[in-house]
DSSP file (Angstrom, degrees, kcal/mol; ACC not computed):
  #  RESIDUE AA STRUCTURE BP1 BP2  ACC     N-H-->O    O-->H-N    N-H-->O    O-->H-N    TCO  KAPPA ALPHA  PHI   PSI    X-CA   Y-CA   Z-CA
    1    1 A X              0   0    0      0, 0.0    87,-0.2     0, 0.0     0, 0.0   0.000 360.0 360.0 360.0 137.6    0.0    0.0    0.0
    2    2 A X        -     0   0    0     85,-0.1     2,-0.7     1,-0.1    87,-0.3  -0.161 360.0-130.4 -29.5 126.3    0.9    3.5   -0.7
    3    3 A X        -     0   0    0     85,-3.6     4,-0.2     4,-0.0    -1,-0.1  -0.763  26.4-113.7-108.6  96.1    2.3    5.7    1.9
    4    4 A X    >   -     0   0    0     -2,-0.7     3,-1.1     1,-0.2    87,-0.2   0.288  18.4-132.5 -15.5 133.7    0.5    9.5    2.3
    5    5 A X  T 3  S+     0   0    0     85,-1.6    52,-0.8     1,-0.2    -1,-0.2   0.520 108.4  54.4 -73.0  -8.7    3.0   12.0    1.4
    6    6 A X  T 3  S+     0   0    0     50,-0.1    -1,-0.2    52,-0.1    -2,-0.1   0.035  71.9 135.5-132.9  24.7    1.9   13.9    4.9
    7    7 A X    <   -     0   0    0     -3,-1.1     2,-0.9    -4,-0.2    50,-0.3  -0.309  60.8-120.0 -47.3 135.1    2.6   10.5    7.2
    8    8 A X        -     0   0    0     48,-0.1     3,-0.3     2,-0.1    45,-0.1  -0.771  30.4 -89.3-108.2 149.9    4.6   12.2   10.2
    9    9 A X  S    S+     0   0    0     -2,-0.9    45,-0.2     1,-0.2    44,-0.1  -0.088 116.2  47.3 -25.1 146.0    7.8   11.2   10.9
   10   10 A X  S    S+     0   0    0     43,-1.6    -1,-0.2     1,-0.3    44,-0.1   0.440  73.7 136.7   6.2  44.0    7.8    8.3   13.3
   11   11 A X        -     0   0    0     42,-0.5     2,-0.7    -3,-0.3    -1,-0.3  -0.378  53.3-132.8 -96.8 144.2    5.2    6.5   11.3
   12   12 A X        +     0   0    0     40,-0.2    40,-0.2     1,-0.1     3,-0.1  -0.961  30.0 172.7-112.2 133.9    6.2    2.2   10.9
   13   13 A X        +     0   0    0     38,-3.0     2,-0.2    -2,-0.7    -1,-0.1   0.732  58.4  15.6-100.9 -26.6    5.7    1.9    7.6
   14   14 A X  E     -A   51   0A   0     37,-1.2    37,-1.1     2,-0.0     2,-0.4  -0.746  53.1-155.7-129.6 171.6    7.2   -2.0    7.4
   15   15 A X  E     -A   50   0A   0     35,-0.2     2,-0.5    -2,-0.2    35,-0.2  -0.860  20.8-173.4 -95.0 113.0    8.2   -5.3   10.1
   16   16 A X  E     -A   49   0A   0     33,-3.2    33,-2.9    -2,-0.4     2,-0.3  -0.970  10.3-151.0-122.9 126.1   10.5   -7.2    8.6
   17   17 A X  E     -A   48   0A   0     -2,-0.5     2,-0.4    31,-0.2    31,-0.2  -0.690   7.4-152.8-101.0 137.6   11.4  -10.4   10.3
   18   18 A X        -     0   0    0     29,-2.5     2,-0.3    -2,-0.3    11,-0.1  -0.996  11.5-172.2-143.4 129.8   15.0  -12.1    9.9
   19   19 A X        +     0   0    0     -2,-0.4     2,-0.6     9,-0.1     9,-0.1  -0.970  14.8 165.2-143.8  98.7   15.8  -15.8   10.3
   20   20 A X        -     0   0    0     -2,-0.3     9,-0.1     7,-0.2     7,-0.1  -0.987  20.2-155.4-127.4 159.5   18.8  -17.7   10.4
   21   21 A X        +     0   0    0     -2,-0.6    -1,-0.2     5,-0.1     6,-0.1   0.851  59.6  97.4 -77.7 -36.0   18.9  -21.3   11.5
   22   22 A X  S    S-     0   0    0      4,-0.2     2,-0.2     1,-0.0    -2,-0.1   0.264  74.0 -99.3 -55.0-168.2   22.3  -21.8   12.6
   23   23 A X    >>  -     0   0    0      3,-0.1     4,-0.8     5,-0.0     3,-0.5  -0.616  69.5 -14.6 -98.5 159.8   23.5  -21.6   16.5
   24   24 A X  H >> S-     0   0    0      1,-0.2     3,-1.1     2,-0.2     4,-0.9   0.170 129.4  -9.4  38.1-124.6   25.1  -19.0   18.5
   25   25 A X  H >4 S+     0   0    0      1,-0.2     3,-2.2     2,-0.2    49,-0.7   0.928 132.3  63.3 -82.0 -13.6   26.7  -16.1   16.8
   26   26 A X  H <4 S+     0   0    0     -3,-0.5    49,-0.3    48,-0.3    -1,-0.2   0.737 109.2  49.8 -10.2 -46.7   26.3  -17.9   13.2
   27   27 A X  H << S+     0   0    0     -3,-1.1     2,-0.9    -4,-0.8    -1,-0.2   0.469  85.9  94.2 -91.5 -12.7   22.9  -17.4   14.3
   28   28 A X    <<  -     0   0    0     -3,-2.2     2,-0.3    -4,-0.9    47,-0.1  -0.728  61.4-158.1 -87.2 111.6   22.8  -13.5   15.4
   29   29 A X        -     0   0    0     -2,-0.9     2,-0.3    44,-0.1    18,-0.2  -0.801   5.8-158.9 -97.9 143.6   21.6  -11.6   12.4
   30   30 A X  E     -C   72   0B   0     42,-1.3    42,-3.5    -2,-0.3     2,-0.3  -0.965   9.3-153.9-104.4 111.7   22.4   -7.8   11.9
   31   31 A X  E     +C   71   0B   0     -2,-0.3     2,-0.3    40,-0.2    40,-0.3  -0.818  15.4 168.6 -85.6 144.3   20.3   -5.4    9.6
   32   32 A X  E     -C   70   0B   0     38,-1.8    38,-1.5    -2,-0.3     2,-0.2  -0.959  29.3-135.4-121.6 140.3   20.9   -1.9    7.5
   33   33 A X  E     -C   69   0B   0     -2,-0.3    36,-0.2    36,-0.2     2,-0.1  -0.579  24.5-136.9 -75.8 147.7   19.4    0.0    5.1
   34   34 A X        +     0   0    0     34,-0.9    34,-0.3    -2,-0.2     3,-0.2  -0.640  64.5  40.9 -78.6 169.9   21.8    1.3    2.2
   35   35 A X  S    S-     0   0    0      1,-0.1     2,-1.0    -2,-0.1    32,-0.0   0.304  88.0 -94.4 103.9 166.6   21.3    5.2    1.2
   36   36 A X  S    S+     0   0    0      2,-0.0     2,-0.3    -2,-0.0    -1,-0.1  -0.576  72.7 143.8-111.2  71.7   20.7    8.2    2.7
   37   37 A X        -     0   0    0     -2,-1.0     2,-5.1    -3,-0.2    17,-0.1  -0.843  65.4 -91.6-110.5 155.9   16.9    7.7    2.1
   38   38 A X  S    S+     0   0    0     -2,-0.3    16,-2.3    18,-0.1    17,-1.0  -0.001  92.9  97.9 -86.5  71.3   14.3    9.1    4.8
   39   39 A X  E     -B   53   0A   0     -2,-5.1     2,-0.5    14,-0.3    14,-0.2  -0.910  56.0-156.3-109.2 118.5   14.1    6.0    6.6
   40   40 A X  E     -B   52   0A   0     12,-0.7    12,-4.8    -2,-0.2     2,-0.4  -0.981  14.5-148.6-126.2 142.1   15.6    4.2    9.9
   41   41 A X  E     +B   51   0A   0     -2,-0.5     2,-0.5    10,-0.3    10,-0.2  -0.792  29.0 179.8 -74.1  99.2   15.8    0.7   10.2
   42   42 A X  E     -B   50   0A   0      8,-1.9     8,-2.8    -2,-0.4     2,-0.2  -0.945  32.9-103.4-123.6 142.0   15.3    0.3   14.4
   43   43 A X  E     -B   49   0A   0     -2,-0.5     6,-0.3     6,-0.2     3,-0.1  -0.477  30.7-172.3 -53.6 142.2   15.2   -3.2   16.3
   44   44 A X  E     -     0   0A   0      4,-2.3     5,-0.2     1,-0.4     2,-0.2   0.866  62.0 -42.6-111.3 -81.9   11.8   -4.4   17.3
   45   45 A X  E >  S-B   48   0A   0      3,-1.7     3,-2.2     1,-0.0    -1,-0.4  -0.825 102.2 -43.3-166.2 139.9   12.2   -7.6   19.6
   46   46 A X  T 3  S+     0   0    0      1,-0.3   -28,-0.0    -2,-0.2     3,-0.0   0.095 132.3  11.0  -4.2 120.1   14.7  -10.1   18.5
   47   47 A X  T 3  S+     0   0    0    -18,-0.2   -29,-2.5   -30,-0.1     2,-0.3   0.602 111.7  94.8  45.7  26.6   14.8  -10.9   14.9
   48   48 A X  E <   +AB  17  45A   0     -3,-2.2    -4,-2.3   -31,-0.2    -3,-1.7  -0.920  44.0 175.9-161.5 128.0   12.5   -8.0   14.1
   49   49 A X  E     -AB  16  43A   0    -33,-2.9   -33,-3.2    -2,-0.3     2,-0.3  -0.704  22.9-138.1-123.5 148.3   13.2   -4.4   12.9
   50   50 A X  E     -AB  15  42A   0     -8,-2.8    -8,-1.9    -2,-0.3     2,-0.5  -0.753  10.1-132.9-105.3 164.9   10.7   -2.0   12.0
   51   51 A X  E     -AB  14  41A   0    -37,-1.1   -38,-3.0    -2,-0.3   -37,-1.2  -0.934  34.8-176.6-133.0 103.4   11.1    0.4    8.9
   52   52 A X  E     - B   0  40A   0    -12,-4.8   -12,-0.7    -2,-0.5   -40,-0.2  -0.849  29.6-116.2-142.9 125.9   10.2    3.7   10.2
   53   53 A X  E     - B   0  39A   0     -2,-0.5   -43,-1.6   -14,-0.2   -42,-0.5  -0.014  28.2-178.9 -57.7 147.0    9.9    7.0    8.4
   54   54 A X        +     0   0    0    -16,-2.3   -15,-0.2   -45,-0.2    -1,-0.1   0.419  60.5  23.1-110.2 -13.4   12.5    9.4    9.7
   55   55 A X  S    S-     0   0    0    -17,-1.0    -1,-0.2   -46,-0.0   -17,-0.1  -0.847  94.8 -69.8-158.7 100.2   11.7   12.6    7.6
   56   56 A X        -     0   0    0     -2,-0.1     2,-0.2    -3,-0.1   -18,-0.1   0.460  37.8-135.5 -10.2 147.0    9.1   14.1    5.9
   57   57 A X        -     0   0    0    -52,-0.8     2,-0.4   -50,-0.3     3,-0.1  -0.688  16.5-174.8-100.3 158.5    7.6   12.6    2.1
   58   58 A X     >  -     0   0    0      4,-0.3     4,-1.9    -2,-0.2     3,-0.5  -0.931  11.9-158.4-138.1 125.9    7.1   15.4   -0.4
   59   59 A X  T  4 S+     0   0    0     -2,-0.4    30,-0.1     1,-0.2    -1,-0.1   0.920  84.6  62.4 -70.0 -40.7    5.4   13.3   -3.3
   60   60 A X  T  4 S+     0   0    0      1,-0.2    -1,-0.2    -3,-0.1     3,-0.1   0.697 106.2  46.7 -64.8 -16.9    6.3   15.7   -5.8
   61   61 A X  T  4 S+     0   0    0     -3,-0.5     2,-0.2     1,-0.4    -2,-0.2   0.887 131.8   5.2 -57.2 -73.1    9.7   15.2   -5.2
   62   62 A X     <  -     0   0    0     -4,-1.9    -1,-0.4     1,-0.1    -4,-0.3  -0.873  56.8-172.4-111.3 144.3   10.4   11.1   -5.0
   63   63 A X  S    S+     0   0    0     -2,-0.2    26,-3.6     1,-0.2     2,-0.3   0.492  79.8  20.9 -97.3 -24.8    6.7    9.5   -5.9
   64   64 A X  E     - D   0  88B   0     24,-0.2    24,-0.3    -5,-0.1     2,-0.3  -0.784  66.3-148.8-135.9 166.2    8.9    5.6   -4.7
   65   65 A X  E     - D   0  87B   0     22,-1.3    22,-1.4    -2,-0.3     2,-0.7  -0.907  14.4-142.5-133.7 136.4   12.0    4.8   -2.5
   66   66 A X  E     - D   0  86B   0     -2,-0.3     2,-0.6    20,-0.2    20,-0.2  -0.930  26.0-156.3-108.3 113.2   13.8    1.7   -3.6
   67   67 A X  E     - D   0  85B   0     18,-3.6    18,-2.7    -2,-0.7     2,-0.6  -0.886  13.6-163.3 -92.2 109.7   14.6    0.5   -0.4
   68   68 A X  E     + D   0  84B   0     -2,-0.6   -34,-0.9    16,-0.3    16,-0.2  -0.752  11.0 175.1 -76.2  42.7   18.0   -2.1    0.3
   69   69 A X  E     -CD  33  83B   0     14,-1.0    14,-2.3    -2,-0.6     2,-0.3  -0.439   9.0-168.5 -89.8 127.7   18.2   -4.1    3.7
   70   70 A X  E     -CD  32  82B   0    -38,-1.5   -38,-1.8    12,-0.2     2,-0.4  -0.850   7.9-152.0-106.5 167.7   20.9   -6.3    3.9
   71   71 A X  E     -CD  31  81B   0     10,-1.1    10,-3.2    -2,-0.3     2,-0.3  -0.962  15.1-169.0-126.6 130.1   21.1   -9.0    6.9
   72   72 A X  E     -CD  30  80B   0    -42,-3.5   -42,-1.3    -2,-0.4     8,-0.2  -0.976   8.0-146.2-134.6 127.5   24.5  -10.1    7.9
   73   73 A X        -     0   0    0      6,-6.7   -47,-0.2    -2,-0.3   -44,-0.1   0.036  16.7-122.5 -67.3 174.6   25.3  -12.9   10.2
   74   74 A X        +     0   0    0    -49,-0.7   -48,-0.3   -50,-0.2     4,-0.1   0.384  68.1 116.3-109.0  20.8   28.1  -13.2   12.6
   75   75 A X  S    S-     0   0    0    -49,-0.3     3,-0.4   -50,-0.1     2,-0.1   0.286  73.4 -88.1 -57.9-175.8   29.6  -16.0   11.5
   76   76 A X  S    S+     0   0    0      1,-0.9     2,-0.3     2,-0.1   -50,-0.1  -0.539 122.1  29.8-150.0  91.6   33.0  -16.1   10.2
   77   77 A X  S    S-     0   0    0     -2,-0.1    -1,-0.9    -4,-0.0     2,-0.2   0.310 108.5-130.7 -88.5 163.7   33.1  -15.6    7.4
   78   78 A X        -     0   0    0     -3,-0.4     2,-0.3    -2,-0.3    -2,-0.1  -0.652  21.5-152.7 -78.9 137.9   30.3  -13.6    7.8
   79   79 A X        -     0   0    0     -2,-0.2    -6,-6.7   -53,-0.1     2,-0.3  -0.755  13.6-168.9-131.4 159.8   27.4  -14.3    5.3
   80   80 A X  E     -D   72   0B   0     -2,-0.3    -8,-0.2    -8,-0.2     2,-0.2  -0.716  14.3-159.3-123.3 172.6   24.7  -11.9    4.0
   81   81 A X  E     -D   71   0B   0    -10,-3.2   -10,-1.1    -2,-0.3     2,-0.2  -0.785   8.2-154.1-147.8 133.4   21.4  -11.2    2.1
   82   82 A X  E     +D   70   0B   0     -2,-0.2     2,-0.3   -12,-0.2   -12,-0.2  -0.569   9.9 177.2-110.0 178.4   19.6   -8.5    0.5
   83   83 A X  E     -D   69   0B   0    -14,-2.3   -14,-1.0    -2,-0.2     2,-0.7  -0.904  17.6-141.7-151.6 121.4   16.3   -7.6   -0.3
   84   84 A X  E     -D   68   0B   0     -2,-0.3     2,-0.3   -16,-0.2   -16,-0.3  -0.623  10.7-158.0-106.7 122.0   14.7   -4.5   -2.0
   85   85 A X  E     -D   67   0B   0    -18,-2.7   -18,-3.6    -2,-0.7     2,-0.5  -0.527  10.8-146.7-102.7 174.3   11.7   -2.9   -1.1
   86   86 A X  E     -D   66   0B   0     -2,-0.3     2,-0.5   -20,-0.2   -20,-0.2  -0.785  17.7-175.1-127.6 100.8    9.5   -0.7   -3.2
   87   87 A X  E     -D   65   0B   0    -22,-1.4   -22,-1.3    -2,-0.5     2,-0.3  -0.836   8.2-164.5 -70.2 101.5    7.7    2.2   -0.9
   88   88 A X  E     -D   64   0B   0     -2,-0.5   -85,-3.6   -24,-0.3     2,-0.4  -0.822   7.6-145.3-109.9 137.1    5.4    4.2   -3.1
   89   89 A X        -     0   0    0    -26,-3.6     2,-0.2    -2,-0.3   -85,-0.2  -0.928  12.2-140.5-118.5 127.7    4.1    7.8   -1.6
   90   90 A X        -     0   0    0     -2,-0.4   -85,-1.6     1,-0.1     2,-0.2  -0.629  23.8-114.9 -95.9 147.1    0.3    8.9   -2.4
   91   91 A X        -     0   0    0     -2,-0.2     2,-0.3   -87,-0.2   -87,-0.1  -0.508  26.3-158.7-113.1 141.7   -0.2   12.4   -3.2
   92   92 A X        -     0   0    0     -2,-0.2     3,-0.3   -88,-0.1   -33,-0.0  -0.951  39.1 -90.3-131.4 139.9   -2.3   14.1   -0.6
   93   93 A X        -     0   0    0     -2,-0.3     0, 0.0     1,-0.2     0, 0.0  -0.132  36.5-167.5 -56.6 118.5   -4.1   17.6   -1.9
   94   94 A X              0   0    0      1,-0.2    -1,-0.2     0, 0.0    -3,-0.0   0.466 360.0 360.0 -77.2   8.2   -1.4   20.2   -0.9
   95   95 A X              0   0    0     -3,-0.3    -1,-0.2     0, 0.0    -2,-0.1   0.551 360.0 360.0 -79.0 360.0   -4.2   22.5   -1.6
């Protein structure tokens, strides 16, 4: 769903849940978003971040944000995965 261009800043727009099987620190997974988009990534509860707007939308500006999260283990070596999401902002009458 579409996110109002006049959402205020601490809004959760996503939960994203992260899953590794192995044990111990193999098993501790670590998230981040790339970019400098206006978004933070924050920890939830164990294995679960929220995605939560950080900054005013102006629709006329960006209408999507292509959003990046990687998860990185703590293994050694350490292994990763990414995932992209696509956050679309609905124009609200600036009138």
């Amino acid at each position: 769903n579409p996110i109002p261009e006049d959402s205020v800043p601490s809004t959760v727009v996503a939960v994203i849940n992260v899953r590794d099987r192995d044990s111990g620190e193999n098993g501790e997974v670590n998230c981040k978003m790339d970019g400098n988009l206006p978004f933070r990534l924050e920890t939830s509860s164990e294995n679960t971040y929220k995605l939560i707007i950080a900054s005013a939308l102006d629709r006329e500006n960006v209408s999507a944000y292509n959003i990046t999260i990687t998860a990185t283990d703590r293994g050694k070596p350490a292994l990763s995965s990414r995932t992209e999401l696509v956050l679309e902002v609905s124009d609200v009458n600036d009138n």
